[in-house]
C-alpha positions as CSV (number, residue, x, y, z in Angstrom):
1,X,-15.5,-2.6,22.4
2,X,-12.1,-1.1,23.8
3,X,-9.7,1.1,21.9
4,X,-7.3,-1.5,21.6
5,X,-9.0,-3.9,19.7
6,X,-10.8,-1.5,17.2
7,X,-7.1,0.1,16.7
8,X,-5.9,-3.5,15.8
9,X,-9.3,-4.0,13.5
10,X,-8.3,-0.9,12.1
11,X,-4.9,-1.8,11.2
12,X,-6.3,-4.9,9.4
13,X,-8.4,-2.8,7.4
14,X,-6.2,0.1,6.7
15,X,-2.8,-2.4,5.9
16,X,-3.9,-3.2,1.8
17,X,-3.7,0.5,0.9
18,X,-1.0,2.0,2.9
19,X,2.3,3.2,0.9
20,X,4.4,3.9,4.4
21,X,5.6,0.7,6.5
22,X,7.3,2.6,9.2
23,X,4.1,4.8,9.9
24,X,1.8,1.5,9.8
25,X,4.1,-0.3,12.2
26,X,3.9,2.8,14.6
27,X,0.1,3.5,14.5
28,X,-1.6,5.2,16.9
29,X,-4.8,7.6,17.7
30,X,-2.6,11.0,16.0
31,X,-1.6,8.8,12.7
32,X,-2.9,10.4,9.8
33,X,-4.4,8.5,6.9
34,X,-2.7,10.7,4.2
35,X,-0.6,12.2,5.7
36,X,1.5,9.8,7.6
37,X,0.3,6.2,5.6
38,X,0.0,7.9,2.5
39,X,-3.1,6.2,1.4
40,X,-4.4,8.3,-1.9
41,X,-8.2,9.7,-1.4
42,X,-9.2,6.9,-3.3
43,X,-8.1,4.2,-1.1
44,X,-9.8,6.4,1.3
45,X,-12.8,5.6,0.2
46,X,-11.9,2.2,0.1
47,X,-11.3,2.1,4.0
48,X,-14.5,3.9,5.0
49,X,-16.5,0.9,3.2
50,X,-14.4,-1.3,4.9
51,X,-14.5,0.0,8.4
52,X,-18.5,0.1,7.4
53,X,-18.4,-3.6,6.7
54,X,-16.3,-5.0,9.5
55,X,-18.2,-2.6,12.4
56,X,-21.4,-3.2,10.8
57,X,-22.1,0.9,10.4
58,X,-22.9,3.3,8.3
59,X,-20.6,6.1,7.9
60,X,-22.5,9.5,6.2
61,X,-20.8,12.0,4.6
62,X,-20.5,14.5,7.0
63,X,-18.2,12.0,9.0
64,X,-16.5,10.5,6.8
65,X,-15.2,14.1,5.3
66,X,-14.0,14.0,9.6
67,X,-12.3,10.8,9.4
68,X,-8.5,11.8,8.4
69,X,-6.8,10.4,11.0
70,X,-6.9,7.1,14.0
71,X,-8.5,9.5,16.5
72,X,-11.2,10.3,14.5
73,X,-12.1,7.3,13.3
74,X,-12.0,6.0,16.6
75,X,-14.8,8.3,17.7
76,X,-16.9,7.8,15.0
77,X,-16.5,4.3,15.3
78,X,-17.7,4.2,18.9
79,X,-20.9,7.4,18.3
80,X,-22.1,4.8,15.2
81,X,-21.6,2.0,17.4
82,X,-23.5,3.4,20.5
83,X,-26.6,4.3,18.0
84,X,-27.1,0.8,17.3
């Protein structure tokens, strides 16, 4: 799967929770969950199980606690991915 279709499958997921339009509409691999889309730490949560359902992964701790921001969850994306 390339970059540019998870980055769109992430922007499906991550759209329901966000709290800033103009940060959504210019996503890319340094955008920030919190930080730049405001999502609370709850929603957070809310995206890893969602990025575990659509990708058909399982995220553990360790890397979710990782996944803050595009980049990141790119590349864990693509290491749970490959160990299918």
């Amino acid at each position: 799967m390339d970059k540019a279709t998870t980055i769109e499958q992430l922007k499906t997921i991550v759209k329901p929770y966000i709290n800033n339009q103009e940060a959504f509409e210019n996503l890319n691999e340094g955008t920030d969950f919190i930080n730049d889309l405001k999502v609370n730490s709850a929603n957070l949560v809310d995206i890893m199980l969602d990025i575990e359902e659509a990708f058909g992964i399982e995220i553990d701790n360790q890397s979710m606690e990782k996944m803050l921001n595009i980049s990141a969850a790119l590349t864990i994306i693509d290491t749970k991915l490959s160990e299918k």
